[in-house]
C-alpha positions as CSV (number, residue, x, y, z in Angstrom):
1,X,69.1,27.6,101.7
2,X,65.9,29.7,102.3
3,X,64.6,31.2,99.7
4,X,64.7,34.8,101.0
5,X,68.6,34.2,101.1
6,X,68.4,33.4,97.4
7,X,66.2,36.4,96.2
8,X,68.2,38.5,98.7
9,X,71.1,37.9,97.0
10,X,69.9,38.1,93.2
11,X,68.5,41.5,94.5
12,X,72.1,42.3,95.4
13,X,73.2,41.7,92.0
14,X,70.8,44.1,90.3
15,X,72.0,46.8,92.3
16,X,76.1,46.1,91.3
17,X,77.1,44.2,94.4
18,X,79.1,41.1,92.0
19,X,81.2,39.4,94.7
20,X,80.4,37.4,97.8
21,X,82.4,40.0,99.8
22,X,80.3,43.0,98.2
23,X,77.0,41.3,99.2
24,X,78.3,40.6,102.9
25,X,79.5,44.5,102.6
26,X,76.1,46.3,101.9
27,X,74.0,43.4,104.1
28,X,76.3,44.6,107.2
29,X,75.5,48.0,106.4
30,X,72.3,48.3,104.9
31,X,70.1,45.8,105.6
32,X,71.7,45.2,109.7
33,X,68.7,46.4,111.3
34,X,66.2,44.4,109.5
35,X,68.2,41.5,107.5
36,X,71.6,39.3,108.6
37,X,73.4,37.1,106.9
38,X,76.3,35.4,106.9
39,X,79.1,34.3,104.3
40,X,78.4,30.7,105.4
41,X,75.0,31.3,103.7
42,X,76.1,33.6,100.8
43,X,78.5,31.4,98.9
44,X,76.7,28.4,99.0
45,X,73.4,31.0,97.4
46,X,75.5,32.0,94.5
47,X,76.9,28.8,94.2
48,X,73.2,27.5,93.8
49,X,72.0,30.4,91.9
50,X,74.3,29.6,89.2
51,X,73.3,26.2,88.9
52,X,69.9,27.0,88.5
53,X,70.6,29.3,85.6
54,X,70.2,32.9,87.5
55,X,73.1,34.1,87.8
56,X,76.2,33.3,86.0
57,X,80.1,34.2,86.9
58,X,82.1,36.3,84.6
59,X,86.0,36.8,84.5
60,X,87.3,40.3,85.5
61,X,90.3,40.7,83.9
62,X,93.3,42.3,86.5
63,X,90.9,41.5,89.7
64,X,94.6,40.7,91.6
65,X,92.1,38.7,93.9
66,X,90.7,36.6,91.4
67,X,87.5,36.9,93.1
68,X,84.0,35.5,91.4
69,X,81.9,38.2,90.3
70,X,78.3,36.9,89.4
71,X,75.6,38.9,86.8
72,X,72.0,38.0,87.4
73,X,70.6,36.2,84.1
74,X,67.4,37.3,82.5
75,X,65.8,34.4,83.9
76,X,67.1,35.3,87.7
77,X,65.3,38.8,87.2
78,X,62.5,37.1,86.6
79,X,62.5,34.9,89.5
80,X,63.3,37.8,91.3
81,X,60.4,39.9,89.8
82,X,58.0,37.3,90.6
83,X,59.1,36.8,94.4
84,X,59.3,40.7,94.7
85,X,55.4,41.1,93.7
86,X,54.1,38.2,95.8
87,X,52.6,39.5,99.1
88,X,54.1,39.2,102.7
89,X,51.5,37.4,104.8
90,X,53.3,37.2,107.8
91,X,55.0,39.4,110.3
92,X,58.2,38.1,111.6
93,X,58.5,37.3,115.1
94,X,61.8,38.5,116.1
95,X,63.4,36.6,118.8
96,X,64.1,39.2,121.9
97,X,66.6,37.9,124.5
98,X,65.9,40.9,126.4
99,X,62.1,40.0,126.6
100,X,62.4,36.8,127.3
101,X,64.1,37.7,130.8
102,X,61.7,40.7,131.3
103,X,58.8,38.5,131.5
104,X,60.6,36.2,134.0
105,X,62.1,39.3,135.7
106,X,60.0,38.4,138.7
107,X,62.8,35.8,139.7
108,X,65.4,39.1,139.2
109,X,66.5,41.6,141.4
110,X,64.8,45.6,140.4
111,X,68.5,46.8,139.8
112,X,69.2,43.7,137.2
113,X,66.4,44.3,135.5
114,X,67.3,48.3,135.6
115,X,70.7,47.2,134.2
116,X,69.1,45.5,131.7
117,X,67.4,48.1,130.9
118,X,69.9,50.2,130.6
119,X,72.2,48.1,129.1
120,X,69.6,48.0,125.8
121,X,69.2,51.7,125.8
122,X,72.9,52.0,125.5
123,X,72.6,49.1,122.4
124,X,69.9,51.5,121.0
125,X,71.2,54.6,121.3
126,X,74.4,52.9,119.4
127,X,72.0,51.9,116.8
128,X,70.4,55.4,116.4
129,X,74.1,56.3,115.3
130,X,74.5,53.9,112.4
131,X,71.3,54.6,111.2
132,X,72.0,58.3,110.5
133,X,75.9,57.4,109.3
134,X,73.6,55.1,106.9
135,X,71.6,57.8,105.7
136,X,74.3,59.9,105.3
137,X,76.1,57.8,103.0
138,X,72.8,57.3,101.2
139,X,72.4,60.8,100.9
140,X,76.0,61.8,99.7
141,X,76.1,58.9,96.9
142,X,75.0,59.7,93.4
143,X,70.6,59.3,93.2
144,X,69.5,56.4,91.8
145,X,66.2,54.5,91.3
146,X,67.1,53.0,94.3
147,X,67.5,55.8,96.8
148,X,64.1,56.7,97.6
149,X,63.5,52.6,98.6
150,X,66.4,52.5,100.3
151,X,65.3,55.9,102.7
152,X,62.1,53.9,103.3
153,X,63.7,50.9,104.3
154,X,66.2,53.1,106.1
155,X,63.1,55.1,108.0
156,X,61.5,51.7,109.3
157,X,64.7,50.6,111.0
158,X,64.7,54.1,112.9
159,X,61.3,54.2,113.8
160,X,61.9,50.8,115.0
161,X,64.4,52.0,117.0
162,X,63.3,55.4,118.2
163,X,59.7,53.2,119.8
164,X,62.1,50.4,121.6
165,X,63.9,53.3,123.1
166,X,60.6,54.6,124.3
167,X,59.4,51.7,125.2
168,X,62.8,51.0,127.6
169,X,62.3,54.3,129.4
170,X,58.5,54.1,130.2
171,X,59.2,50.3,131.7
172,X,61.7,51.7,133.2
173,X,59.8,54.0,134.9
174,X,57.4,51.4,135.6
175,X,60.1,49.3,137.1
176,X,61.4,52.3,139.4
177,X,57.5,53.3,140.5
178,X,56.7,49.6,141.6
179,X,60.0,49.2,143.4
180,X,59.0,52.5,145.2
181,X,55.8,50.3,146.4
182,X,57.3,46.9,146.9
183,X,60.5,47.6,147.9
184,X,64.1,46.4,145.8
185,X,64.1,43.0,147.5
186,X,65.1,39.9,144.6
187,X,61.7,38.1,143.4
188,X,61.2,34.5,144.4
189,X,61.0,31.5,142.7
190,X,58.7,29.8,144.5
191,X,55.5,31.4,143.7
192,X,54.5,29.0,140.8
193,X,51.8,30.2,138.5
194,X,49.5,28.0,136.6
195,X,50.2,28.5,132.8
């Protein structure tokens, strides 16, 4: 288990997320465009965090589910304290599919790249729609200590957004302008470039 998953998930339980489900629930719509994780990593986390004494499972009586629902111990808010004031020193490198075929677009046809193109403006204009029904339910639930983090968070996932879009358009128009020049006939393979 990493050991964001774990801290990610004791986090979860100071904010009343108790069950494996609940976690899996506000990750999918919360943390989506910056965090994902999956019930094949959750369980096994609280399963671990309760071993290790930071987080413990409590009976809910008339849960027709019988679901486990976990408290964070004192001694999990202080692990969690501890990992929340250590500095970040790295940026993640997010792994880009799209990217990856842009820079070998050479061997593509303009109108596959287009499509490409287009296909991720479509994903990210999708996107730009969650983001607000996010805010929206942020906004219309009772404040809390956590709302103003949670707009942040919330604000770097649409900025995010709002600069890929931007940045799908201008190489778009990039694209278009050099196919105006060169013509729309499908790069070749064959002209090998020394790495």
């Amino acid at each position: 288990m990493k050991t964001e998953t774990k801290f990610i998930i004791l986090g979860m339980l100071t904010i009343g997320c108790k069950t494996g489900y609940e976690i899996k629930k506000l990750i999918d719509t919360s943390f989506s465009y910056f965090w994902k994780m999956s019930y094949g990593q959750i369980y096994p986390a609280l399963k671990k965090l309760v071993d290790e004494n930071l987080a413990i499972v409590i009976q809910v009586d008339g849960d027709p589910l019988e679901r486990k629902h976990h408290e964070i111990t004192e001694k999990g808010s202080e692990k969690l304290l501890q990992w929340l004031e250590m500095p970040v020193l790295e940026t993640d490198i997010q792994r880009k599919e799209l990217l990856v075929k842009i820079f070998f677009g050479r061997h593509l046809s303009f109108e596959k790249v287009l499509a490409h193109l287009d296909m991720q403006k479509e994903l990210l204009k999708a996107k730009q729609v969650i983001f607000m029904e996010i805010e929206k339910s942020i906004l219309e639930q009772k404040e809390s200590a956590d709302t103003p983090y949670w707009l942040y968070t919330l604000d770097y996932g649409k900025r995010v957004n709002e600069t890929a879009l931007a940045w799908c358009e201008d190489t778009k128009r990039a694209i278009l302008e050099r196919r105006n020049r060169v013509g729309s006939k499908k790069r070749t393979t064959t002209n090998n470039e020394e790495c």
